[in-house]
C-alpha positions in Angstrom: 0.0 0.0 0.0 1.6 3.2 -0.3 0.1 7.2 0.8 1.0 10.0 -1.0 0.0 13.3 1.2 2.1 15.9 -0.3 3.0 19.2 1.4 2.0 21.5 -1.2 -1.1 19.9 -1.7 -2.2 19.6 2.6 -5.6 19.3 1.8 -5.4 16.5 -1.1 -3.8 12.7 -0.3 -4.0 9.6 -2.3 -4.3 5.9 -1.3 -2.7 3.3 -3.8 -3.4 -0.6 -2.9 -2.7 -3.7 -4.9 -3.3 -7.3 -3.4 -3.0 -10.7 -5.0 -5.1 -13.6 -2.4 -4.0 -17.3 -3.6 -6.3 -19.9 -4.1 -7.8 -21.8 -1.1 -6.1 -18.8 1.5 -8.7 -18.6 3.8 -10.1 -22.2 3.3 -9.7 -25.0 5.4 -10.0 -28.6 5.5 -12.8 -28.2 8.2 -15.7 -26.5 8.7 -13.9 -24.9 12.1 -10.8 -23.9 10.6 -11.8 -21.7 7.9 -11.5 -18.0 8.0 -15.3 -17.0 9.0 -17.3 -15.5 11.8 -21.3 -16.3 11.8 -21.4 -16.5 7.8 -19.4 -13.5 7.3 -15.6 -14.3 5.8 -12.5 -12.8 8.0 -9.7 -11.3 5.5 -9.4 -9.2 2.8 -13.0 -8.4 1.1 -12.0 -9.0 -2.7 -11.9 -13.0 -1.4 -9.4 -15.6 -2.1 -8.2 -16.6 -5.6 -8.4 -12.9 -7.2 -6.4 -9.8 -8.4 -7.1 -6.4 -6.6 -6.1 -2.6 -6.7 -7.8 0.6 -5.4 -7.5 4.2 -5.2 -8.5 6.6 -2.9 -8.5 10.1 -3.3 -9.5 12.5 0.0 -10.2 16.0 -0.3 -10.5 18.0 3.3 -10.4 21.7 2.4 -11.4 23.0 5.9 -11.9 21.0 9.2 -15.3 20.4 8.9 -16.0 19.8 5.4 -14.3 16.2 3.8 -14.9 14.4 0.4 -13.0 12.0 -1.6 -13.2 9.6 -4.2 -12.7 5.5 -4.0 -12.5 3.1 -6.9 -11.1 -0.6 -6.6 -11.1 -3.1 -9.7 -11.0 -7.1 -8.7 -10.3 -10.0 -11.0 -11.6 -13.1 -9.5 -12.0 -17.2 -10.5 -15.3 -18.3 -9.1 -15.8 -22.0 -9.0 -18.9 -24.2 -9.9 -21.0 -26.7 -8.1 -18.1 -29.8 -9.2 -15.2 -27.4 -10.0 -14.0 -26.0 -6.5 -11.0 -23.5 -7.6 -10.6 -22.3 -3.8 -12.8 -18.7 -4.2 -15.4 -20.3 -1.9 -13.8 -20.3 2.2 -16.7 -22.2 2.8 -15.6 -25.7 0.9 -13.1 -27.8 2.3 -9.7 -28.4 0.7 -10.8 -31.8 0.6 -13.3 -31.2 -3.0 -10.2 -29.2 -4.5 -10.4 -31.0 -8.7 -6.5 -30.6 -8.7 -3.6 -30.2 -6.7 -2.4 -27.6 -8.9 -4.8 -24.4 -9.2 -3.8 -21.8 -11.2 -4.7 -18.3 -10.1 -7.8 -16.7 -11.3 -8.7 -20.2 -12.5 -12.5 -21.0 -12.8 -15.2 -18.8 -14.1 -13.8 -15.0 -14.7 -15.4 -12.2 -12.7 -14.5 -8.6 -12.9 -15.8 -6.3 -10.1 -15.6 -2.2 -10.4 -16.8 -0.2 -7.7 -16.9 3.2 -7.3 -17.9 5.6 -3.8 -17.8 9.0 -3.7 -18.6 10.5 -0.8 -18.8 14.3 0.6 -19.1 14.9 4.5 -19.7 17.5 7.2 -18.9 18.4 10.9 -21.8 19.8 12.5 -20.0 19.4 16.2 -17.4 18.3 17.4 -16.9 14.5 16.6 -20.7 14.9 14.7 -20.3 14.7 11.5 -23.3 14.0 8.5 -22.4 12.7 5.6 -23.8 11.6 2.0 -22.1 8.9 -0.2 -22.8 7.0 -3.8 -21.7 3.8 -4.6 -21.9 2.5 -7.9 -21.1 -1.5 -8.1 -20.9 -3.4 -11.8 -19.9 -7.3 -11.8 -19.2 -8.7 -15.0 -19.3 -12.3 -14.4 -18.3 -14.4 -18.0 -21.6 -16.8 -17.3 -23.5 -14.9 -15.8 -23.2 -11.7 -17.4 -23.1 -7.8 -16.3 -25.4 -6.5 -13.1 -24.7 -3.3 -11.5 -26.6 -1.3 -9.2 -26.7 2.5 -7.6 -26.9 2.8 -4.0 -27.5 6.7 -2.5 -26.7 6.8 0.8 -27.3 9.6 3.9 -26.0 9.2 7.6 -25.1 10.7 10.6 -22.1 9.7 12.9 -21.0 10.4 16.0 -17.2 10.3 17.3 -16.7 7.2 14.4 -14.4 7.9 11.4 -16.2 7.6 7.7 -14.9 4.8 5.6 -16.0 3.5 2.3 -17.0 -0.2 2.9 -16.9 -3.1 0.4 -19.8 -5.3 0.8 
């Protein structure tokens, strides 16, 4: 990951991630030793056996007023029913079809996502704050589906921060 927060430009800084998660990484051979809490998957949210990068852009021209900007692209293999390429934690290493998975093996998925997000603090630690998320899976069976989600909050004392989901 690197941060780029430049002195001349204090009110700008810029967020560069890459990650590569291997095939069968958070799987187990059991079902109490993969990585999962209550249905929900522990690690990295792009998932095992996918390419992943993000940017994130933050603008803060005053004390009170924030907005930025965060995209992330992720290349993933999904498996099928009788073809487990290790993007599913859930599946033992046990139904692995070969000892030798390649990366991104399986059915191709591409994910985009894109929040942008503006916020403001009314008092101290109270902050409102809108965001936009735009999600688009193309998925090589399945084919494209996207969706638009508007969003409007209020926080108290709790730092904003896009979330993948």
């Amino acid at each position: 990951m690197a941060y780029l927060a430049p002195a001349q430009l204090h009110a700008w800084s810029l967020r560069l991630e890459g990650s590569r998660i291997r095939p069968f990484f958070y799987a187990g051979r059991f079902n109490f030793d993969m990585f999962a809490h209550y249905g929900d998957d522990i690690g990295h949210s792009a998932g095992p056996n996918s390419y992943d990068v993000s940017a994130r852009l933050d603008y803060r021209p005053s004390h009170r007023w924030r907005a930025g900007l965060w995209y992330y692209r992720t290349w993933r293999g999904r498996g099928t029913e009788d073809h487990n390429v290790g993007a599913d934690l859930r599946r033992s290493t046990d139904t692995r079809f070969s000892d030798q998975v390649r990366m991104l093996e399986g059915i191709r998925q591409v994910e985009d996502g894109l929040d942008v997000y503006a916020g403001y603090e009314l008092l101290p630690s109270l902050f409102v704050d809108a965001q936009l998320r735009v999600l688009r899976i193309d998925d090589a069976e399945e084919g494209l589906d996207s969706f638009v989600a508007p969003t409007l909050g209020i926080r108290w004392g709790v730092p904003f921060q896009p979330r993948r989901f």
